[in-house]
C-alpha positions as CSV (number, residue, x, y, z in Angstrom):
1,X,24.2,-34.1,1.2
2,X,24.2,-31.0,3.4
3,X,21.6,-29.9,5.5
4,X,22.1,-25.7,4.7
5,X,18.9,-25.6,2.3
6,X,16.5,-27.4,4.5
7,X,17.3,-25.8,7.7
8,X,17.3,-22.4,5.5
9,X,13.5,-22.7,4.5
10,X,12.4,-23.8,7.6
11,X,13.7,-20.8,9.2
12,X,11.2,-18.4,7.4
13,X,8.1,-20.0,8.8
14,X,9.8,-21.4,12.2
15,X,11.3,-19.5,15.1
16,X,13.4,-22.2,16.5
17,X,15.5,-25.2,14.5
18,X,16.6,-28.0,16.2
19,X,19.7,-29.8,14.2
20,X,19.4,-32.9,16.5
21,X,22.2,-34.3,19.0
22,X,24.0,-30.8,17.9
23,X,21.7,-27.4,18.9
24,X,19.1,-25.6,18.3
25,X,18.8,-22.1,15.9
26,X,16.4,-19.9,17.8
27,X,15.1,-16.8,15.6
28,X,13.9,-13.6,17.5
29,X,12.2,-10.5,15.9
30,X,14.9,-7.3,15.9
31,X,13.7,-4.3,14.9
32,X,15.1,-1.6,11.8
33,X,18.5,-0.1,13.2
34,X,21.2,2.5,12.3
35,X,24.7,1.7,12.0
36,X,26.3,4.9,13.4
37,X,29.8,4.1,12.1
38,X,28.5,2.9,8.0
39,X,25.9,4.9,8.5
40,X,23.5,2.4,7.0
41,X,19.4,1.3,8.2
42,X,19.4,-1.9,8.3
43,X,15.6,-3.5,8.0
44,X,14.1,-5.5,10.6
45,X,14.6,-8.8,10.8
46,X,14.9,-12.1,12.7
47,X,18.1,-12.6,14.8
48,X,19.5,-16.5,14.5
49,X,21.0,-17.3,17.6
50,X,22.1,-20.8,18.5
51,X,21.5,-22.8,21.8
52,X,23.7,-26.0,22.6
53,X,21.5,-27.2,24.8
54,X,18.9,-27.9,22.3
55,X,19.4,-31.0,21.6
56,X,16.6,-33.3,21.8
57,X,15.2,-34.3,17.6
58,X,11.5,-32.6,17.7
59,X,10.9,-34.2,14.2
60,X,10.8,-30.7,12.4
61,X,14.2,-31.3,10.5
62,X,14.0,-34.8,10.1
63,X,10.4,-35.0,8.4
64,X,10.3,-31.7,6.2
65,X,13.9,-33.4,4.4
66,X,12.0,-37.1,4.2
67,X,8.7,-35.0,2.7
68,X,11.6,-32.7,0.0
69,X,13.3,-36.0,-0.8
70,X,10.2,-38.4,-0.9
71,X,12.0,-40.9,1.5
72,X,10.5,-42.6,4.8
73,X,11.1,-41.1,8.1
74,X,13.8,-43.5,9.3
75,X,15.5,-42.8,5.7
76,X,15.8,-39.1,6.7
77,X,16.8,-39.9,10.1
78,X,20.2,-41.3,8.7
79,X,20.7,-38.9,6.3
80,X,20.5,-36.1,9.3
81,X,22.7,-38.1,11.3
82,X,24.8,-38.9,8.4
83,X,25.4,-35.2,8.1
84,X,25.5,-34.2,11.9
85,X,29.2,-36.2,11.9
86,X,30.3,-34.5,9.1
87,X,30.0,-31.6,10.4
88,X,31.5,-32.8,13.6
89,X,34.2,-34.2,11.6
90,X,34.7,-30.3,9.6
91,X,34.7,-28.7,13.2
92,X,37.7,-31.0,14.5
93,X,40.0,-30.9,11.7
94,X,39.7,-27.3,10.8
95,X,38.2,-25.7,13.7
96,X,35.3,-24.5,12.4
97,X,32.6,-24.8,9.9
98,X,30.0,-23.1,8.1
99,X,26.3,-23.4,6.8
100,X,25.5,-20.9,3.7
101,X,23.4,-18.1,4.9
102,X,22.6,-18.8,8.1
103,X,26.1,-18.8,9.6
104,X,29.8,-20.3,11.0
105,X,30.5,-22.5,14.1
106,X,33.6,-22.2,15.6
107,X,35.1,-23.3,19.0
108,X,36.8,-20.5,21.2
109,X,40.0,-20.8,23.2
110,X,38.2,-22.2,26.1
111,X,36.6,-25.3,23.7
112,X,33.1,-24.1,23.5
113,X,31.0,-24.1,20.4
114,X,30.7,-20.6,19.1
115,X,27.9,-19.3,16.6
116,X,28.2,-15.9,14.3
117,X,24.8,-15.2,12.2
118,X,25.3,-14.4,8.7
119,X,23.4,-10.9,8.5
120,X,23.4,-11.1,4.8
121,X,20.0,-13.2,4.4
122,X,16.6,-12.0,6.2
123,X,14.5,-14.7,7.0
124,X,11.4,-12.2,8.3
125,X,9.1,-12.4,5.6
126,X,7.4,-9.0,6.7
127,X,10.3,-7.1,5.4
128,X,10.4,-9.5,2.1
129,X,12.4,-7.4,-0.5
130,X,13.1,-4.9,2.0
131,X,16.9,-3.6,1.2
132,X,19.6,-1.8,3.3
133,X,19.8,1.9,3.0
134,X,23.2,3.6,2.7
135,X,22.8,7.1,4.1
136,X,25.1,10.0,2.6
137,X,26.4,12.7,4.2
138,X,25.2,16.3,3.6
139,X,27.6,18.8,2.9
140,X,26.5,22.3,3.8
141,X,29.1,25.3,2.2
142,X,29.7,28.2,4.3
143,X,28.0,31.5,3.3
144,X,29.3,33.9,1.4
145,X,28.6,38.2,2.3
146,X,26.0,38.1,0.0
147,X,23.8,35.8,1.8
148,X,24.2,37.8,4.8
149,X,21.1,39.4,6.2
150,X,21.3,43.5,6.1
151,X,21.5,45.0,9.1
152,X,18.7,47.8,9.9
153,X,19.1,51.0,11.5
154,X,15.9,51.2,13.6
155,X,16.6,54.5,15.3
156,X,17.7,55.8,11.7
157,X,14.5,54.7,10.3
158,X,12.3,56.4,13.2
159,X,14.2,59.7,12.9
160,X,12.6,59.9,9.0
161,X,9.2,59.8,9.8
162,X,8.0,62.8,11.8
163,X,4.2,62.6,13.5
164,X,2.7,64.4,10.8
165,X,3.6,61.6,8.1
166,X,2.4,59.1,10.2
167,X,-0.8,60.4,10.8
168,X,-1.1,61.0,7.0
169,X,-0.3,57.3,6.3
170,X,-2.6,56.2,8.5
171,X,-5.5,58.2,7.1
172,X,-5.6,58.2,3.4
173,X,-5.6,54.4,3.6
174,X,-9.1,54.3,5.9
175,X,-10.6,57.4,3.7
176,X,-9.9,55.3,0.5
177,X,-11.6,52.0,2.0
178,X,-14.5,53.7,3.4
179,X,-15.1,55.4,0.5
180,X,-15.4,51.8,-1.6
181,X,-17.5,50.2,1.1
182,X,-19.8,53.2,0.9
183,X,-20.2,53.1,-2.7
184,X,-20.7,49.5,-2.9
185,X,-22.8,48.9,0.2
186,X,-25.7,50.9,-0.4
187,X,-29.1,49.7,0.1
188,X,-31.9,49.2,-2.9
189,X,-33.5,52.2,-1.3
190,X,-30.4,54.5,-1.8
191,X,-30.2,54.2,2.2
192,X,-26.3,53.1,3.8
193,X,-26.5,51.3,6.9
194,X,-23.8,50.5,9.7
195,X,-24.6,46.8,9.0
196,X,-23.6,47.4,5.5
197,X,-19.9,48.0,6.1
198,X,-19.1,44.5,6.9
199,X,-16.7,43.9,4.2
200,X,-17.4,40.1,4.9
201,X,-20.8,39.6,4.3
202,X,-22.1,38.5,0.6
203,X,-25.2,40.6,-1.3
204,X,-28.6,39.7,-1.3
205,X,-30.4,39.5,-4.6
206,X,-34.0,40.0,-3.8
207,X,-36.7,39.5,-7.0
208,X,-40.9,39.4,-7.1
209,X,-40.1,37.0,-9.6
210,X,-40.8,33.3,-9.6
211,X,-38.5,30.6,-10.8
212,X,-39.3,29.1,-13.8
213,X,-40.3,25.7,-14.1
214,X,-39.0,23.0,-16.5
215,X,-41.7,21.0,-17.0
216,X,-45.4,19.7,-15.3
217,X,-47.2,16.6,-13.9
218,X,-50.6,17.3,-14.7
219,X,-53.6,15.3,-14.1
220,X,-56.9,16.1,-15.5
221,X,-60.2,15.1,-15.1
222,X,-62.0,14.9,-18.0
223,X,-65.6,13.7,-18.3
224,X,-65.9,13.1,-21.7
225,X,-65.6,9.4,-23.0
226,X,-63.8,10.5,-26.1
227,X,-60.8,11.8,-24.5
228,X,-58.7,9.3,-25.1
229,X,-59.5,8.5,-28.8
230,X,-59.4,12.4,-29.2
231,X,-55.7,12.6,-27.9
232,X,-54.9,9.2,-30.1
233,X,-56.3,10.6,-32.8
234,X,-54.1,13.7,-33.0
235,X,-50.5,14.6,-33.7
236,X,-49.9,17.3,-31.8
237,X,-52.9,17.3,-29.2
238,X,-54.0,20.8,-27.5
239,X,-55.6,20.7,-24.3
240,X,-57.4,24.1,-23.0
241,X,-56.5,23.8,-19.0
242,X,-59.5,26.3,-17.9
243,X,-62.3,23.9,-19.9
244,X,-60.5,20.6,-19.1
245,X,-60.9,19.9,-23.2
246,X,-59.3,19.4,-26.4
247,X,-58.9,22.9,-28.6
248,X,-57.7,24.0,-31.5
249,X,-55.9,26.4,-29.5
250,X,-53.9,25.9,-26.6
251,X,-50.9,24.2,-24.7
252,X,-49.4,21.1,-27.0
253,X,-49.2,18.2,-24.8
254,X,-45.7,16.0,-25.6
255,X,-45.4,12.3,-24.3
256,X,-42.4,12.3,-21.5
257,X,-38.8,11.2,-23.1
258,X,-37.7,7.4,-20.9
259,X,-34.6,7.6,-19.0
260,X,-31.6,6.2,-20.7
261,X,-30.5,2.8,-19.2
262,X,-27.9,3.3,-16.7
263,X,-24.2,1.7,-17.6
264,X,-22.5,-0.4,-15.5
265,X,-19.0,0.9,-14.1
266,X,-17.9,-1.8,-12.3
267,X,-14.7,-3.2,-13.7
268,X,-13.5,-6.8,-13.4
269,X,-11.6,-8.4,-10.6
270,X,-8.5,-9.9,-11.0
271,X,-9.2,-13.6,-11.2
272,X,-6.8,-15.8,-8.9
273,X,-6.3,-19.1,-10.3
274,X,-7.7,-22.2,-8.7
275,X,-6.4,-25.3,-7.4
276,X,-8.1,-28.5,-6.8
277,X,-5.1,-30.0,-5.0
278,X,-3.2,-28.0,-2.8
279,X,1.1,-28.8,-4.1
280,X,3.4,-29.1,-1.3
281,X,5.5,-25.8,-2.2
282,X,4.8,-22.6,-3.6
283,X,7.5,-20.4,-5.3
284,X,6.6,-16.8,-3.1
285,X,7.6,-13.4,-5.5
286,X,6.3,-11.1,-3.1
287,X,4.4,-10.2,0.3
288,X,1.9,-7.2,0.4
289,X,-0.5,-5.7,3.1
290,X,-3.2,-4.4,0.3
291,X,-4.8,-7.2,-1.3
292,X,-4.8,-4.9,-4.7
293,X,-1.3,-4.7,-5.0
294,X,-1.2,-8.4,-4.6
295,X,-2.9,-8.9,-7.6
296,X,-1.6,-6.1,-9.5
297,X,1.7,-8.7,-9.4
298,X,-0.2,-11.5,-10.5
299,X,-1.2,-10.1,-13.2
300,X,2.1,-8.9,-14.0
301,X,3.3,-12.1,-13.7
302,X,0.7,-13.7,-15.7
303,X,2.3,-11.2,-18.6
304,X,5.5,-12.7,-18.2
305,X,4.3,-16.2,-18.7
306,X,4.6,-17.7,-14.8
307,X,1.4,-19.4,-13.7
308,X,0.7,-16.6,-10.6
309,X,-1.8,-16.8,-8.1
310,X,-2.0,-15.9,-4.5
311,X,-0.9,-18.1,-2.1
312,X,-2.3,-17.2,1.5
313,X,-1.5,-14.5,4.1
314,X,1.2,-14.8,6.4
315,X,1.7,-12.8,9.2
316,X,-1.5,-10.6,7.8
317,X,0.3,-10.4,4.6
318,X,-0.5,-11.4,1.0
319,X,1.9,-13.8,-0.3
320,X,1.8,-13.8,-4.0
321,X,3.3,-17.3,-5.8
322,X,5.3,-17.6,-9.3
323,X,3.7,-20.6,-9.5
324,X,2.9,-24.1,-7.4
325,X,4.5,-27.3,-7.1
326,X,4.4,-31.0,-6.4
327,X,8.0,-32.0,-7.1
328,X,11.0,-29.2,-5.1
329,X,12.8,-30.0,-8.1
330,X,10.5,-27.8,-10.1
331,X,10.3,-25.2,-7.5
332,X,14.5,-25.1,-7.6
333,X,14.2,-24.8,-11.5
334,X,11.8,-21.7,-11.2
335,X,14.1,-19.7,-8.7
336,X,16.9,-20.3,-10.8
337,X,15.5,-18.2,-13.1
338,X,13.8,-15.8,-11.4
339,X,17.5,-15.3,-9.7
340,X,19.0,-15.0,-13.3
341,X,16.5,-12.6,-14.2
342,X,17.6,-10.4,-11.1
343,X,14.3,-11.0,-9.2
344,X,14.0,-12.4,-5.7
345,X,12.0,-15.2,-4.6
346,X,12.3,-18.2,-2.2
347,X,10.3,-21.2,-1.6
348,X,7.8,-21.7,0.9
349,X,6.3,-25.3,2.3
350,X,2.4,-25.9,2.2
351,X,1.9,-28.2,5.4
């Protein structure tokens, strides 16, 4: 058994690792970066460093392998240890040895235990499917004379216009103006006023008329008894307005149309699936900041036949889950082919 899976999950929810009576892996926050010689951005990510004098078993190693393997906590304690010598054992015969993605101890000329990070796999869950960006040069050609911008003779220019074309340029362009503003800003009374020239300011439309009116609420007083049998009794009932009566001839009162029911617009939710019992892992496809795009990939994954839901926040994030399981085994079987399929996904322990 080796220890490179368990001490791999941890490190996405845990800043520090301790790999007892050996060291500790301590994981600090390091933002994007350039790489001036590939010219490549790297993402931000944690940094694993390693700390020999971390050496005292906290328990976090020891019980998250008894809880993957279902075995007691003294079980697990002698598989760690178990694999501890081993790797004491790899380090003395062959100098050095290493622990898939996370990294290779070695031991330098003067006999001390050496750690180098493998910056292939980042463990901050914030940048989750983040990828390194390879930046290409620009190439910029030389220009050509025809690109070039013309140089003007100014005094060349001056010595063609003589005083008596400018002043002709200048007025036929103000004669022409104020002749429009003239003819368009005349009063009603056939009057031009200096207020009038403003070629910013909007006409007013002045009318004696009234506006019509669509419809009316009337309500009459009518002392007869009869009215109402009078206006049931007719078709098209005419009221005279002046008598307060019914006539033969007058205005034809029409019973008001009712407004149309209103329709709802409100679409569905996404529904998030439900669990009675919380499963001790959850297979994590992706890590959003707006809660709709979380479940526009549950949805989407719901398509493709995985049992989605949403699986929590982290670090004010929405963690969306391929699915959730009792059994690691499962969860294994699940990344396997999400990997296949060229997605990305790792496993995250429910506490």
């Amino acid at each position: 058994m080796r220890l490179d899976p368990f001490i791999a999950d941890l490190l996405y929810d845990h800043d520090c690792v301790i790999i007892p009576e050996f060291g500790g892996l301590v994981t600090n926050y390091r933002a994007a970066r350039l790489n001036v010689v590939s010219h490549v951005i790297q993402p931000p990510s944690k940094h694993i460093g390693f700390n020999v004098q971390l050496k005292q078993n906290d328990g976090l190693l020891v019980n998250y392998v008894a809880s993957v393997l279902s075995v007691s906590y003294k079980e697990a304690s002698v598989l760690v240890a178990q694999c501890i010598e081993d790797y004491r054992t790899e380090l003395q015969q062959n100098g050095r040895f290493a622990l898939e993605r996370i990294g290779v101890f070695f031991h330098d000329r003067a006999g001390r235990l050496q750690f180098i990070p493998d910056e292939g796999e980042n463990y901050l869950t914030a940048s989750f499917g983040c990828k390194p960006v390879q930046l290409k040069p620009v190439v910029i050609s030389s220009a050509n004379k025809a690109s070039e911008v013309p140089v003007i003779d100014i005094n060349a220019a001056k010595r063609k216009w003589s005083p008596l074309k400018v002043a002709a340029a200048i007025a036929v362009p103000i004669l022409l103006v104020g002749s429009f503003l003239a003819g368009n800003r005349v009063s009603g009374h056939g009057e031009l006023g200096f207020n009038s020239l403003n070629p910013f300011a909007e006409p007013r439309v002045v009318s004696t008329y009234a506006p019509a009116i669509e419809s009316w609420d009337l309500q009459l007083e009518l002392t007869s008894p009869d009215f109402s049998s009078m206006l049931a009794s007719k078709e098209d009932p005419k009221i005279d307005f002046v008598a307060g009566s019914l006539t033969e001839v007058g205005v034809a009162l029409a019973p008001k149309a009712k407004p149309a029911p209103a329709l709802s617009t409100r679409v569905a939710e996404p529904t998030v699936a439900k669990r009675t019992k919380k499963a001790s892992f959850a297979l994590i496809g992706g890590a959003f900041q707006v809660k709709e795009n979380a479940e526009r990939l549950v949805n989407q994954l719901r398509s493709q036949g995985y049992e989605a839901s949403l699986a929590g926040m982290k670090d004010n994030l929405y963690l969306v889950a391929y699915g959730h399981y009792d059994v690691r085994a499962e969860a294994v079987e699940d990344l396997r082919r999400v990997q296949s399929g060229g997605g990305k996904a790792w496993i995250k322990s429910n506490p």
